[in-house]
N, C-alpha and C positions, 0 to 999 in steps of 0.2 A: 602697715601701721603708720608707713609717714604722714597720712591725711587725720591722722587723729587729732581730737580737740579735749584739751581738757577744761573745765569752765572748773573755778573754787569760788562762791558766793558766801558771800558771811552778810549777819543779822544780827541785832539786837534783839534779844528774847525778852518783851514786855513780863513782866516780875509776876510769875505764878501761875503764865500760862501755858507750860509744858507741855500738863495730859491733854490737852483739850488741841496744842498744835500737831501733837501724836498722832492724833484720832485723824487730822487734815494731811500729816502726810503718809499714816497708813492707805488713807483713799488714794491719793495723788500717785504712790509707789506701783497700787496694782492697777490704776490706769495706765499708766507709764509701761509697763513691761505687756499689758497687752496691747498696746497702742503704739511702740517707737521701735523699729527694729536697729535702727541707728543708735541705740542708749546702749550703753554698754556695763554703766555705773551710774548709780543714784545715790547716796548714801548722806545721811544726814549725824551731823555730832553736834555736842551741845558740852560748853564749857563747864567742867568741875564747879564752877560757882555759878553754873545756869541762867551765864548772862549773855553768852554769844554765840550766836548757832554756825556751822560751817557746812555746808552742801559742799560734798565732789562728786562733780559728773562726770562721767567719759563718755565720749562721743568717738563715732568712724570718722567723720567728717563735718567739715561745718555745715553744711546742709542740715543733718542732721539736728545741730543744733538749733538752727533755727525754727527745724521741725518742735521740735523741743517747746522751743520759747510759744508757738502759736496754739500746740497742744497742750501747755501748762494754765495757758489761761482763763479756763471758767472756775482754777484753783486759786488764782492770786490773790482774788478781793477777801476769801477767808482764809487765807495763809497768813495777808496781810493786819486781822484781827490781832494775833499773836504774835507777831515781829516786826520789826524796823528795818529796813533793807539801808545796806552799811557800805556793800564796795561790792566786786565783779572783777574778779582777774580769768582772763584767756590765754593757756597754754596751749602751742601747737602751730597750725598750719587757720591761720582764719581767713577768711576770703573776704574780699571787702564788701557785702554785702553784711556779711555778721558785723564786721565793725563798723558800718553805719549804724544797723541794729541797734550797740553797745557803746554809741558815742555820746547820747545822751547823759549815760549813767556815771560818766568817766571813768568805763572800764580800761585797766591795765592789760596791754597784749605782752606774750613772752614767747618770743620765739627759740625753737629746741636749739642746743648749740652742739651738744652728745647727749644720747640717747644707750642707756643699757635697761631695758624689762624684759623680765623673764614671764609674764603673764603669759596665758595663751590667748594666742592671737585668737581674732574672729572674724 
């Protein structure tokens, strides 16, 4: 589990369009789990006043995620209909090819200092 990556993406959710981002990442979720054997975690919340969304990913490795990032892509342009992409934090082990990736975006890297999860491993 040291190669793990965790990626946390937040969004501004445009005013009304929940059900209809739902329906975008109910598809994007069961592509994702038949497509990434590296994804560990997909999970998407959405703030009590349904104005900010937060993905957490987990990933085995940053590879992974950049598998991620190339396989998410023919869902972006209609993800993009329903939110505002706001920030990009990476927790873990990223290799610097991921953070080229993510330098554009001014994503934040956080590397582990202690680690205690009781998850099971994969």
């Amino acid at each position: 589990m040291e190669d793990r990556v965790i990626i946390i993406a937040t969004s501004k959710l445009i005013e009304g369009q929940l059900p209809q981002l739902q329906e975008v990442i109910k598809e994007l979720q069961a592509h994702c789990i038949n497509t990434e054997e590296g994804m560990l975690q997909y999970d998407w919340y959405v703030s009590e006043d349904s104005s900010t969304i937060k993905v957490l990913e987990t990933y085995v490795n940053a590879e992974a995620v950049l598998f991620h990032f190339d396989n998410y892509k023919s869902f972006a342009s209609r993800l993009g209909e329903f939110r505002e992409f706001v920030s990009l934090e990476v927790y873990g082990k990223a290799s610097e090819e991921l953070r080229q990736k993510v330098k554009k975006i001014n994503a934040e890297h956080f590397m582990l200092v202690s680690g205690l999860n009781k998850l099971r491993q994969h």
